[in-house]
LUMGU-367669 format. One record per residue: residue number from 0; residue in one letter; x, z, y of N, C-alpha, C in turn. Coordinates in Angstrom, 3 decimals, m for minus. Example, Ala and Ser with C-alpha at 12.3 -4.5 7.8 and 13.67 -1.06 7.14 Angstrom:
+-----+------+----------+----------+----------+----------+----------+----------+----------+----------+----------+
:  nr : rest :     n.xx :     n.zz :     n.yy :    ca.xx :    ca.zz :    ca.yy :     c.xx :     c.zz :     c.yy :
+-----+------+----------+----------+----------+----------+----------+----------+----------+----------+----------+
:   0 :    A :   13.190 :    7.800 :   m5.690 :   12.300 :    7.800 :   m4.500 :   13.200 :    7.800 :   m3.300 :
:   1 :    S :   12.850 :    7.080 :   m2.250 :   13.670 :    7.140 :   m1.060 :   12.900 :    7.870 :    0.030 :
+-----+------+----------+----------+----------+----------+----------+----------+----------+----------+----------+
END
This chain:
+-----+------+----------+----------+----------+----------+----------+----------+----------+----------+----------+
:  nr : rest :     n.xx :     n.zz :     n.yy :    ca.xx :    ca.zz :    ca.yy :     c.xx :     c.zz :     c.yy :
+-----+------+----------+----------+----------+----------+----------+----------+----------+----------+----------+
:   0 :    X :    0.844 :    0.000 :   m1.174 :    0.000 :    0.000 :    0.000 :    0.893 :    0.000 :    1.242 :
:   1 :    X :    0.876 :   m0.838 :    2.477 :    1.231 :   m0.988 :    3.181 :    0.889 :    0.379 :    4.426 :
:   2 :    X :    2.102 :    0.345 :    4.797 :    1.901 :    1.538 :    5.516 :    1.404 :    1.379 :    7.148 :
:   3 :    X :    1.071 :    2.351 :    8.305 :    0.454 :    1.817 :    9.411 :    1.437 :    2.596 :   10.425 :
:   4 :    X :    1.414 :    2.336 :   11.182 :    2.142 :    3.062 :   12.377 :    1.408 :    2.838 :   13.707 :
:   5 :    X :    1.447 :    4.044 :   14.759 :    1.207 :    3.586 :   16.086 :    2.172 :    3.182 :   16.898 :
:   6 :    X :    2.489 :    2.436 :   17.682 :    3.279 :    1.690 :   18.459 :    2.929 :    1.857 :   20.126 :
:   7 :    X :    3.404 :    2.997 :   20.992 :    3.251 :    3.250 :   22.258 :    4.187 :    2.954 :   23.385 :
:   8 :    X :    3.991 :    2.168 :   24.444 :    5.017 :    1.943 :   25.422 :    4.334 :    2.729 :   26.361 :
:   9 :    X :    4.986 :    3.113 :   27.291 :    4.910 :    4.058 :   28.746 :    5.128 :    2.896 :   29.727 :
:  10 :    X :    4.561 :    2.268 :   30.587 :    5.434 :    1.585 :   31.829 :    5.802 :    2.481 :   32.676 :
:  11 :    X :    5.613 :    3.412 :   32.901 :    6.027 :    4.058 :   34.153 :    5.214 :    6.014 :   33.751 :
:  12 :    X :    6.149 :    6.423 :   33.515 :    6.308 :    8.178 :   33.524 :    7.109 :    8.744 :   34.608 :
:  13 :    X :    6.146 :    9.056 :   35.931 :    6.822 :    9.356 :   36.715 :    6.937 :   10.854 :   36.991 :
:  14 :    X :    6.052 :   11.332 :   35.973 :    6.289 :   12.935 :   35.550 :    5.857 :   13.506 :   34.365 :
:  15 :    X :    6.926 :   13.303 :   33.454 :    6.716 :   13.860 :   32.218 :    6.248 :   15.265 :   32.585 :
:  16 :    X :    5.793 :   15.917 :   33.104 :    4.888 :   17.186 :   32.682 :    3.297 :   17.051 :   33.154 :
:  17 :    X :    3.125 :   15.881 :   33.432 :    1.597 :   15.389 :   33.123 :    1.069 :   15.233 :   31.813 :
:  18 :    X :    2.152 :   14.978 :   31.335 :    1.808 :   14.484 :   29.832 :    2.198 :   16.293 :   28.737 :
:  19 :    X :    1.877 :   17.041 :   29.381 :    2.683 :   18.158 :   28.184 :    1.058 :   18.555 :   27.690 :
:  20 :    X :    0.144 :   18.641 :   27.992 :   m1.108 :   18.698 :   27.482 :   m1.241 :   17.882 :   26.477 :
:  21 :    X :   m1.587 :   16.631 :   26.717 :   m1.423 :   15.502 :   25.508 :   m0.602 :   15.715 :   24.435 :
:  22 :    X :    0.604 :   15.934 :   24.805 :    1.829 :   15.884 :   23.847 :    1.287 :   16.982 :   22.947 :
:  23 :    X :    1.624 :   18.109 :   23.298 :    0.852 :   19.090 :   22.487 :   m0.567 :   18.881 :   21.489 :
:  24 :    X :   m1.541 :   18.326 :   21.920 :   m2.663 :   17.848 :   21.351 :   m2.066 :   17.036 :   20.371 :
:  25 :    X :   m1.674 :   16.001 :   20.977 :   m1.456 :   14.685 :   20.254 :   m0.864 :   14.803 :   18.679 :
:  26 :    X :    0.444 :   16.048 :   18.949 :    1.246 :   16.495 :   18.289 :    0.452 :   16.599 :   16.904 :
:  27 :    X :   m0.074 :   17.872 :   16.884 :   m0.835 :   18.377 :   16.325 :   m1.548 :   17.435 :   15.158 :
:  28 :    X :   m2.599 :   16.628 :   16.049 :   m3.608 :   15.577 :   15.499 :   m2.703 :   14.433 :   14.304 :
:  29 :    X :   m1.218 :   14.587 :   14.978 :   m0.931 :   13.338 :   14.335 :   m0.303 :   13.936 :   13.143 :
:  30 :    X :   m0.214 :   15.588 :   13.231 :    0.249 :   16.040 :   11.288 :   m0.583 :   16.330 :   10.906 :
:  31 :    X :   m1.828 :   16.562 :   11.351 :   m2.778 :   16.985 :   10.843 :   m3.257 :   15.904 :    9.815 :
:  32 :    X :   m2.932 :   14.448 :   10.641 :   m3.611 :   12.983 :    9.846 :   m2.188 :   12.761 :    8.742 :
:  33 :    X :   m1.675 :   13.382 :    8.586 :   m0.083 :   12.874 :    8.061 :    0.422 :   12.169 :    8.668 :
:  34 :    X :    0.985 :   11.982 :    9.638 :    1.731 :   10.962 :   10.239 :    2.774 :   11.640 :   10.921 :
:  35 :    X :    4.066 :   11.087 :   10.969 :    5.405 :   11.514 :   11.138 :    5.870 :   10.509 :   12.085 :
:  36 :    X :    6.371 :   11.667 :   13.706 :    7.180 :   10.229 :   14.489 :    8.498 :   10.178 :   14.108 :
:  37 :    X :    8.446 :    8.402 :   14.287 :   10.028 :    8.217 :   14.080 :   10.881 :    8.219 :   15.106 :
:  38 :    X :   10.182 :    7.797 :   15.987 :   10.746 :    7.971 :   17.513 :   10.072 :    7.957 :   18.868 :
:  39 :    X :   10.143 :    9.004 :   20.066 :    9.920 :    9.415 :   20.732 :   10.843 :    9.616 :   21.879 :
:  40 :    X :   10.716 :    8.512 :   22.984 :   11.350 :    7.998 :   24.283 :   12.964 :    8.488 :   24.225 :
:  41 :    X :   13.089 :    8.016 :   23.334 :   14.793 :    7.623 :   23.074 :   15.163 :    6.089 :   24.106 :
:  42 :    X :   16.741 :    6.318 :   23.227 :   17.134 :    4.956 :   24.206 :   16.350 :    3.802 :   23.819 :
:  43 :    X :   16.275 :    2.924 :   24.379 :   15.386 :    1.423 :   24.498 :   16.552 :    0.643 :   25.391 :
:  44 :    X :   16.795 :   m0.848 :   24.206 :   17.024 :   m2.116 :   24.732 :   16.426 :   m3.047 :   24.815 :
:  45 :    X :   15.888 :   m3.622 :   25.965 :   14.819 :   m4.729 :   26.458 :   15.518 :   m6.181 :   26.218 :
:  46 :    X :   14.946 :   m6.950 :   25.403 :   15.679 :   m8.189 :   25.491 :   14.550 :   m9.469 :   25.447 :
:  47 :    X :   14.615 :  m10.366 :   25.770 :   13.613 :  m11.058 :   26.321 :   12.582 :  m11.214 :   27.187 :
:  48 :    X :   11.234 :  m10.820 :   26.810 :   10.259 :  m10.716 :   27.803 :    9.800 :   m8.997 :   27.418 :
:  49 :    X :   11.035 :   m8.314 :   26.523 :   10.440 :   m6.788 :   26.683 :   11.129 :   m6.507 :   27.670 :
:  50 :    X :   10.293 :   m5.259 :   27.868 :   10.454 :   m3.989 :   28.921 :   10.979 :   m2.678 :   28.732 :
:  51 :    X :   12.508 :   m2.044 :   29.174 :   12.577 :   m0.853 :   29.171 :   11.996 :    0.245 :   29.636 :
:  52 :    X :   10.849 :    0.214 :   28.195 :    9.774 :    1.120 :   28.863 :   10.197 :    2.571 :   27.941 :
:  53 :    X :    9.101 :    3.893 :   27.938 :    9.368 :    4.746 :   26.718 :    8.345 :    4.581 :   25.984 :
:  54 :    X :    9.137 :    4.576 :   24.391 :    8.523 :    4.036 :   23.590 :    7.863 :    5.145 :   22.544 :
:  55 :    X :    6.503 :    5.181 :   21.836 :    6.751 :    6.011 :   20.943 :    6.215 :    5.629 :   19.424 :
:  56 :    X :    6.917 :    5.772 :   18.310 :    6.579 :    5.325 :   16.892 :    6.189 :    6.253 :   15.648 :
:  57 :    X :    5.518 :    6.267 :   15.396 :    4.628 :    7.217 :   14.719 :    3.920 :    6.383 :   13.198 :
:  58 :    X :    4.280 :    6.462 :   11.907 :    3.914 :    6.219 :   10.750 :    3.032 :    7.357 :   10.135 :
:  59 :    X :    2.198 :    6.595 :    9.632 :    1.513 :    6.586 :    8.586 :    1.473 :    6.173 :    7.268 :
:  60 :    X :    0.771 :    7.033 :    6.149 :    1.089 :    6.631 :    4.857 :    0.564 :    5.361 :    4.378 :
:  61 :    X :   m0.776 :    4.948 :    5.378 :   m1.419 :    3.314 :    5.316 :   m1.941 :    3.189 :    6.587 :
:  62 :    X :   m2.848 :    1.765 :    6.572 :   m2.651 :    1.197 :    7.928 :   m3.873 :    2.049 :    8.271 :
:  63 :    X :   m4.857 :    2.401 :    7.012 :   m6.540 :    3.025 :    6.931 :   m6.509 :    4.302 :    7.399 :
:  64 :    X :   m5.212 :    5.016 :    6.839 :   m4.701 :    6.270 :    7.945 :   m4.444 :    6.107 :    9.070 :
:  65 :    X :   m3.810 :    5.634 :    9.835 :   m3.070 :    5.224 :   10.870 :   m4.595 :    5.195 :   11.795 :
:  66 :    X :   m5.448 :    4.400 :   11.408 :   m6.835 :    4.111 :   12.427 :   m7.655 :    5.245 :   12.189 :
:  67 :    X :   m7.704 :    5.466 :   10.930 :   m8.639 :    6.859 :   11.395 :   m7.731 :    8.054 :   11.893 :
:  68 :    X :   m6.569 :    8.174 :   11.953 :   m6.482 :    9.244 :   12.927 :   m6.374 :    9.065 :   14.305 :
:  69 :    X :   m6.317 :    7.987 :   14.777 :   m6.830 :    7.511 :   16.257 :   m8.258 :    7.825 :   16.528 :
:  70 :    X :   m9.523 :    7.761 :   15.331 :  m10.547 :    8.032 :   15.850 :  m10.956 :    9.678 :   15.457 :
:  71 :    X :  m10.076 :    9.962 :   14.652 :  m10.451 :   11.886 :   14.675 :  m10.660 :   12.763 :   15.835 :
:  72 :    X :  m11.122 :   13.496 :   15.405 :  m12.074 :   14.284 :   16.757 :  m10.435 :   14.835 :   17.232 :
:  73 :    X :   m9.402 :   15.614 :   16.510 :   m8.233 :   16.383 :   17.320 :   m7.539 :   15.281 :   18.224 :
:  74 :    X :   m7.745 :   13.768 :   17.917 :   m7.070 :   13.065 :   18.685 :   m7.851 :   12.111 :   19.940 :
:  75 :    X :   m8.729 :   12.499 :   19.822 :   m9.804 :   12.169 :   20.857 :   m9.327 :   13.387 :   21.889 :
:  76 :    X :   m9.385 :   14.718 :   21.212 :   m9.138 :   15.655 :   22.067 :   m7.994 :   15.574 :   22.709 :
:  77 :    X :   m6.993 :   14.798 :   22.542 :   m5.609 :   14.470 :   22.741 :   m5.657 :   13.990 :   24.194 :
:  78 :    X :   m6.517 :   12.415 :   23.995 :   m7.066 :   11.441 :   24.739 :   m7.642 :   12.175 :   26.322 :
:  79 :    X :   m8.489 :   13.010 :   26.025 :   m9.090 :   13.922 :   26.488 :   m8.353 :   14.389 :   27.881 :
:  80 :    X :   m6.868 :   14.665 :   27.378 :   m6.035 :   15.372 :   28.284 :   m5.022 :   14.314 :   28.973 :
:  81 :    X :   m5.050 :   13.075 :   28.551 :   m4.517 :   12.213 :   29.877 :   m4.717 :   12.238 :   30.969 :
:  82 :    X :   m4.034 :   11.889 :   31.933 :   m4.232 :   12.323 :   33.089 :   m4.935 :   11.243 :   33.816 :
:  83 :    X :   m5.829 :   11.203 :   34.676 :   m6.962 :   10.264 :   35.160 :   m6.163 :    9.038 :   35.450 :
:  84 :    X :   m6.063 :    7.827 :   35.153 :   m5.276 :    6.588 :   35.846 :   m4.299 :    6.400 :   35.175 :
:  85 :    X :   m3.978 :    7.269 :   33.958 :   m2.839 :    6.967 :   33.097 :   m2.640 :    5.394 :   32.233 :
:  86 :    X :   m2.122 :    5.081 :   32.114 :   m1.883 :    3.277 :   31.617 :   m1.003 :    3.717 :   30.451 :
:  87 :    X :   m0.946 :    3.057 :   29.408 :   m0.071 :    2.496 :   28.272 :   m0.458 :    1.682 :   27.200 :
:  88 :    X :    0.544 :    0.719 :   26.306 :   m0.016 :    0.255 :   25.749 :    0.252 :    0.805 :   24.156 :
:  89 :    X :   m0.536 :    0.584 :   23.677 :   m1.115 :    1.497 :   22.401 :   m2.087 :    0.425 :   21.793 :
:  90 :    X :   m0.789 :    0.248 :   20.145 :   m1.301 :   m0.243 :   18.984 :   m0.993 :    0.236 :   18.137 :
:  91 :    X :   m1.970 :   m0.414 :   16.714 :   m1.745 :    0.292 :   15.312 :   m1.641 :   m0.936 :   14.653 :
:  92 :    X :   m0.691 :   m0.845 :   14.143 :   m0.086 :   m1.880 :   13.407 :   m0.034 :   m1.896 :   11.877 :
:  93 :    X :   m0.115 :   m2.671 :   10.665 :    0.329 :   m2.553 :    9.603 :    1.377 :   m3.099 :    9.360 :
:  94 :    X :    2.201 :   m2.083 :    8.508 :    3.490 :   m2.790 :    7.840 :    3.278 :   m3.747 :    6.984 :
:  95 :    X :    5.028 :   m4.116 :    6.603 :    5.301 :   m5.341 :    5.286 :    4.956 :   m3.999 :    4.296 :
:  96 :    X :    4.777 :   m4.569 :    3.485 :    4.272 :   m3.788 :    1.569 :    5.869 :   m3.776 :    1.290 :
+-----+------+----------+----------+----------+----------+----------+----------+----------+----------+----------+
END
């Protein structure tokens, strides 16, 4: 079974302690669903038409996990705590088998 991951870019964090509510929530929701990040706004190299943005990567054991813990109530509650006008882009992707 192919596994799922979320895939998050930041364009612009111009104060990571807007986000410590979320993070915390988010945290939570995403062991709660099993899912383990692999990485979280480390270094980033932009090459082509990407953007050195912060990135964040987060697996799942399938892609069927991966979406329902986006729609679980702890990660709604997550959602919840963004801060009004917040932007990013946010997908769930399936892996190669």
């Amino acid at each position: 079974m192919a596994k799922g991951y979320w895939v998050s870019a930041y364009p612009v964090v111009s104060d990571p302690g807007v986000l410590a509510a979320y993070n915390e929530l988010a945290r939570a929701a995403v062991r709660a669903a099993g899912g383990r990040t692999l990485s979280r706004g480390g270094r980033v190299v932009a090459r082509e038409a990407g953007a050195a943005q912060r990135v964040v990567l987060v697996e799942f054991d399938s892609f069927e996990r991966a979406v329902a813990a986006y729609g679980s109530e702890a990660y709604r509650k997550a959602l919840a705590a963004l801060p009004d006008g917040f932007a990013r882009d946010f997908r769930i992707v399936e892996g190669v088998d």
